[in-house]
N, C-alpha and C positions, 0 to 999 in steps of 0.2 A: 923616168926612172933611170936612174945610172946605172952604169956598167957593172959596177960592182953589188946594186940591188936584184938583178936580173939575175947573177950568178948565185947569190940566195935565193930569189924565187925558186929558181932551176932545181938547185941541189934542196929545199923545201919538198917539191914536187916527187924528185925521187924517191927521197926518203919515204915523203908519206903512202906512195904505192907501192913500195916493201913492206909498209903496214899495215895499209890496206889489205894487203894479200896476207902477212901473216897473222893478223888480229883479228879481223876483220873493221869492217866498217864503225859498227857501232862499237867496239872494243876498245877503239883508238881513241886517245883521249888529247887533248892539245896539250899536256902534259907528257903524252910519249912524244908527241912531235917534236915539241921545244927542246927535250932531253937528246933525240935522235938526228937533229940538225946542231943542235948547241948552241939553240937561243930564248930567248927569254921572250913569252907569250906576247909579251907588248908588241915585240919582231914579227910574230908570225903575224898578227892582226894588220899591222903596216902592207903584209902582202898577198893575206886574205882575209877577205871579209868574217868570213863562217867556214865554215867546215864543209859546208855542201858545196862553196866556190873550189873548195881546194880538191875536193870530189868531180866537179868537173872537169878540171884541167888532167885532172888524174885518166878519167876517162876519154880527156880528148887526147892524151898522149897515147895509151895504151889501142885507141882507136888508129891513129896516125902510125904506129910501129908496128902492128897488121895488116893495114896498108899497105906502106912500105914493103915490109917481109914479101905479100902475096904478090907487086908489080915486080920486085926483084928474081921472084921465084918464074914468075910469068914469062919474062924476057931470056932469062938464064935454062929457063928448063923447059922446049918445047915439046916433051915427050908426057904425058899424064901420066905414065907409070913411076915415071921421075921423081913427078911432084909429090905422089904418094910414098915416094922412098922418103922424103926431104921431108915430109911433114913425119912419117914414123921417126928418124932421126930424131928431129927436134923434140919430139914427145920422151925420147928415148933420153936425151941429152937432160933432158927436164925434170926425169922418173922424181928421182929423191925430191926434187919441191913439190912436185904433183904429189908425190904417195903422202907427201905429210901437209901442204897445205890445199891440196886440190887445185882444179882448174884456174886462172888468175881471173880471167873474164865469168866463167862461168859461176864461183863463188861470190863475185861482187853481185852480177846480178842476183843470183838468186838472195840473197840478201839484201840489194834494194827493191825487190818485187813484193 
């Protein structure tokens, strides 16, 4: 895959875990995708199979950027009281999409459950 396929897979993925979160799962139609990346469905199928591939990748980013978050938080905040300021913050930072789309991990699953 070329350089320039990879940079639509990428921005694909994105997109589609802004819709994810704001549609939900079953809501998302490869017709929001297509629209919300700005390409035409033959495109997306070039760089996923179905919908549950593009569900994957969606969940292994979001898996990978908790991750991330929690080793940076780890090394950078040796205090637990800390950690619990830094995750109030980011919860805080987040209000407005929590109060209107909910949790991002926690609405996916409970909708793939």
């Amino acid at each position: 895959m070329g350089s320039k396929a990879v940079v639509i897979r990428q921005r694909i993925i994105e997109k589609v875990d802004e819709l994810f979160y704001q549609l939900g799962y079953e809501n998302t139609s490869f017709s929001d995708i297509a629209k919300a990346v700005n390409i035409s469905r033959g495109n997306f199928y070039y760089h996923f199979k179905s919908k549950d591939d593009i569900l994957n990748e969606v969940i292994n980013i979001r898996l990978q950027s908790i991750r991330d978050m929690l080793n940076e938080w780890e090394q950078t905040t040796p205090d637990s009281r800390l950690l619990i300021h830094r995750y109030i913050d980011l919860i805080t930072h987040n209000r407005n999409n929590i109060q209107q789309y909910a949790c991002p991990v926690g609405t996916l699953c409970s909708e793939l459950s």
